[in-house]
C-alpha positions as CSV (number, residue, x, y, z in Angstrom):
1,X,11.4,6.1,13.3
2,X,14.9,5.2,11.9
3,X,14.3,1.3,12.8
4,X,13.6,-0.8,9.7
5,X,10.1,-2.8,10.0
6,X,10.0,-6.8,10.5
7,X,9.4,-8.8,7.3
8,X,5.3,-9.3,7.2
9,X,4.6,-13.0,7.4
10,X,4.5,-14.6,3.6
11,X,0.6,-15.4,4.9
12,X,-0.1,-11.8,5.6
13,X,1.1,-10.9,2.1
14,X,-0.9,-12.8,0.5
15,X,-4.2,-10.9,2.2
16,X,-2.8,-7.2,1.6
17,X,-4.8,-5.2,-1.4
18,X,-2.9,-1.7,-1.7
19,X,-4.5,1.6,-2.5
20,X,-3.0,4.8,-3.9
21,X,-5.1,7.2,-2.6
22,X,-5.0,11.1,-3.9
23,X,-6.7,14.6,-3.1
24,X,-6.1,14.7,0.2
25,X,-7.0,17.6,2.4
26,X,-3.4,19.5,3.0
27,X,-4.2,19.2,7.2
28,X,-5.4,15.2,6.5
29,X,-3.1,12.7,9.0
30,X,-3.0,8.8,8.9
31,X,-5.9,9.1,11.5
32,X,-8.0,10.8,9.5
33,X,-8.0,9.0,6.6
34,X,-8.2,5.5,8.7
35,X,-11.4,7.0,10.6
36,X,-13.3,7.1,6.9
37,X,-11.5,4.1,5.2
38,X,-12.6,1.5,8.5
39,X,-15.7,1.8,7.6
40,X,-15.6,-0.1,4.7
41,X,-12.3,-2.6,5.2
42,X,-10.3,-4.1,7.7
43,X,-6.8,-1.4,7.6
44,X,-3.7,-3.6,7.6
45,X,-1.5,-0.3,7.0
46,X,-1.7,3.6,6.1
47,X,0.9,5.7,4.5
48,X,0.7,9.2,4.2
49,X,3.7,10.8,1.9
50,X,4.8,13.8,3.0
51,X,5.6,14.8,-0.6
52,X,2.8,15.7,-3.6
53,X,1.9,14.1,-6.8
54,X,3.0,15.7,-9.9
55,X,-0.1,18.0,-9.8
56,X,0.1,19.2,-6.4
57,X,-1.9,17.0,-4.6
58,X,-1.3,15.0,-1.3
59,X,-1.3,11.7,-1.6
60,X,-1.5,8.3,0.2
61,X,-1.5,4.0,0.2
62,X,-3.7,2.4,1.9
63,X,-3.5,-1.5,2.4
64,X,-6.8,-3.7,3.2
65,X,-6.9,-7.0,4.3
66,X,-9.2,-9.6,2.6
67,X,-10.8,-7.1,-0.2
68,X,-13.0,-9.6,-2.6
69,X,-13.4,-7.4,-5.3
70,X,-10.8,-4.7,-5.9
71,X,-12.7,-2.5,-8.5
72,X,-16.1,-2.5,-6.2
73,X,-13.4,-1.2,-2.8
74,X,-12.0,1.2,-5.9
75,X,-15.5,2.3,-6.2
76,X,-16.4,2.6,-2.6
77,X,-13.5,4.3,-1.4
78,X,-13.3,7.1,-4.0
79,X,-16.7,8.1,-3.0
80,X,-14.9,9.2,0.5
81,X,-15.3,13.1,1.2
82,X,-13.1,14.5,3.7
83,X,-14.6,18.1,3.6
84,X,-14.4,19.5,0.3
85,X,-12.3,16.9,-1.1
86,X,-13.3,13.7,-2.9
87,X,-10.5,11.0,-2.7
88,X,-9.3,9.2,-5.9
89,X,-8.1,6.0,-5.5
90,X,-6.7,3.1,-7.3
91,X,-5.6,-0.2,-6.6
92,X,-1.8,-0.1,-6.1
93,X,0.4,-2.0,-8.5
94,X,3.1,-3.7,-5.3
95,X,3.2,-4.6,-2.1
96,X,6.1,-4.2,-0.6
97,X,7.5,-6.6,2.4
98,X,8.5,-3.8,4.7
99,X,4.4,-2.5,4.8
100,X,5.1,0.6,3.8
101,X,5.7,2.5,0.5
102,X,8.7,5.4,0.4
103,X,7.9,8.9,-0.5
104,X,10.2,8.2,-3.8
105,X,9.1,4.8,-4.8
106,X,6.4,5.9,-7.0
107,X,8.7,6.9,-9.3
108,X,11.9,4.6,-8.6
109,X,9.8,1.3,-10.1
110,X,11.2,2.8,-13.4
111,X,14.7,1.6,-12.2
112,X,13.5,-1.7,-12.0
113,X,12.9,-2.1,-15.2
114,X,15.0,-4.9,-16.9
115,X,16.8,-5.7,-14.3
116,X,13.8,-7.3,-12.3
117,X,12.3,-10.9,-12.9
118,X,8.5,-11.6,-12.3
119,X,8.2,-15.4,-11.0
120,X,5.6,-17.7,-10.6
121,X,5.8,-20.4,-7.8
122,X,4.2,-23.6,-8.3
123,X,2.9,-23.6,-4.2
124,X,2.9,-22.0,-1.1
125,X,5.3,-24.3,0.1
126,X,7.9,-22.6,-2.2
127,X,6.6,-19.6,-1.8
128,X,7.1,-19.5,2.2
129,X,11.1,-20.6,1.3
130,X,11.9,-18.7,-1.5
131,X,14.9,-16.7,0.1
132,X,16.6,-19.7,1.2
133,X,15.8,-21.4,-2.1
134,X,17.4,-18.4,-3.8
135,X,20.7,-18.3,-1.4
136,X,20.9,-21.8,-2.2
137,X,21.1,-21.6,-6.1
138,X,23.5,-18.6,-5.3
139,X,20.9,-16.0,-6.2
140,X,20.7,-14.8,-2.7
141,X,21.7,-10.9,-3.5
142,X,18.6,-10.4,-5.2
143,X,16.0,-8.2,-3.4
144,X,12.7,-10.2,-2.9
145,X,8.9,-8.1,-3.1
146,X,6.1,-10.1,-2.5
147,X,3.2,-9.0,-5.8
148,X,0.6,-10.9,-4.0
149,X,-1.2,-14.9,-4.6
150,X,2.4,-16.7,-5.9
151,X,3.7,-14.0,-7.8
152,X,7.2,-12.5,-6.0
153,X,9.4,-9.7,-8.0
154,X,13.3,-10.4,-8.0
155,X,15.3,-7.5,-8.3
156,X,19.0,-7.8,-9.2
157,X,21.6,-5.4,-9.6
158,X,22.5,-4.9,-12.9
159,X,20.6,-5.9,-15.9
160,X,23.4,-8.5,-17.1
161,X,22.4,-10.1,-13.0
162,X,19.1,-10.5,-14.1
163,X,19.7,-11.9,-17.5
164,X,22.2,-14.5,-15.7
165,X,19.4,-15.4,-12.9
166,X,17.0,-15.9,-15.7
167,X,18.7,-18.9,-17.4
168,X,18.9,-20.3,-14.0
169,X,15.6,-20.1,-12.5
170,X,13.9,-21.3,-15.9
171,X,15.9,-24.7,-15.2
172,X,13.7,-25.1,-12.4
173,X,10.2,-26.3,-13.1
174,X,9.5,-28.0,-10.2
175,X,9.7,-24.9,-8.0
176,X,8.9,-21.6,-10.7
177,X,5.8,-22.2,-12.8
178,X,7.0,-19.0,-15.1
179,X,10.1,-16.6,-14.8
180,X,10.1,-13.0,-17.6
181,X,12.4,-10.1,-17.5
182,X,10.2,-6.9,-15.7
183,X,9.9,-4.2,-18.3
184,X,6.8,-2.4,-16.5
185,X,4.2,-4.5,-18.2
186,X,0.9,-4.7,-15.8
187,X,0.6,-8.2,-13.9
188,X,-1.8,-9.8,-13.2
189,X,-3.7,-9.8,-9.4
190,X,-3.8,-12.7,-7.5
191,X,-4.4,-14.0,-4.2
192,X,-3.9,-17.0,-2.4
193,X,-7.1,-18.6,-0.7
194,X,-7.6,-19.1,3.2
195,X,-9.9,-21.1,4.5
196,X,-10.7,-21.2,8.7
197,X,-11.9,-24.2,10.0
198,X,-12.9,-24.0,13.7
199,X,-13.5,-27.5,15.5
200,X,-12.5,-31.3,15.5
201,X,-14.2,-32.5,12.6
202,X,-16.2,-36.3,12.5
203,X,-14.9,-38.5,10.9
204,X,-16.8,-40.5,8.7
């Protein structure tokens, strides 16, 4: 229980959608929640806090691989009854890396604020190296979270860290399509696309 989780693989990221999920049943596990949500998404991960939302209810996050519409699983999933209780979700705002959301983190994204930077890489290729690219520009203490498609969220630690990180990853184009201080402004969603191809193909 005490062992910290492997990194998920950059192209696992990219699949999660996350869920907060409310009005749970005080006696509701993991299990069953997962034995209602299967039916309508593969489960990549289930979190039940042990803590309660600010009006007293339980509360979970629920991450789904490959959702195609987000508002339409939104729909689906708060229609969910376990007993007398009718779930209410909403999509998550972060993914983290480790899989798994802490009972506090709900609330500690306010400490964020201003001393995180939103960037944009400009392909997967940076994307997949963007730790070592940091250590190598000497930006290597910052704290990496994967937002899902290229967007990653830096966080530094101080404000004045942030500000100095900023003037250095805006000098690189080539690799960061956009860098802004993190104030708690919504971002956007995105995913990165996947396509299987199974087979030689002809050539032509």
């Amino acid at each position: 229980m005490g062992s910290r989780r492997k990194p998920i693989p950059v192209e696992t990221l990219a699949r999660i959608t996350k869920f907060y999920v409310t009005n749970l049943p005080d006696n509701c596990s993991g299990a069953n929640l997962a034995r209602e949500v299967r039916n309508f998404g593969e489960i990549f991960d289930i979190y039940v806090a042990r803590k309660r939302d600010k009006v007293g209810r339980r509360f979970a996050f629920v991450s789904l691989l490959d959702v195609k519409d987000r508002r339409e699983m939104e729909k689906v999933l708060s229609s969910i009854r376990l007993g007398e209780y009718k779930l209410k979700v909403n999509v998550a705002r972060f993914v983290l890396e480790e899989g798994e959301v802490k009972e506090d983190s709900v609330c500690a994204f306010e400490s964020l604020h201003g001393r995180s930077l939103v960037l944009k890489v400009c392909s997967l290729e940076v994307l997949q190296r963007v730790k070592r690219l940091l250590e190598e520009m000497k930006l290597g203490e910052g704290e990496v979270r994967c937002l899902g498609g290229f967007l990653i969220l830096i966080t530094f630690r101080s404000k004045e860290h942030a500000k100095m990180a900023l003037g250095e990853l805006v000098g690189r184009p080539e690799l960061f399509c956009s860098v802004l201080v993190w104030e708690g402004q919504d971002l956007p969603f995105e995913r990165v696309a996947w396509l299987k191809v199974y087979g030689i193909p002809r050539a032509f």
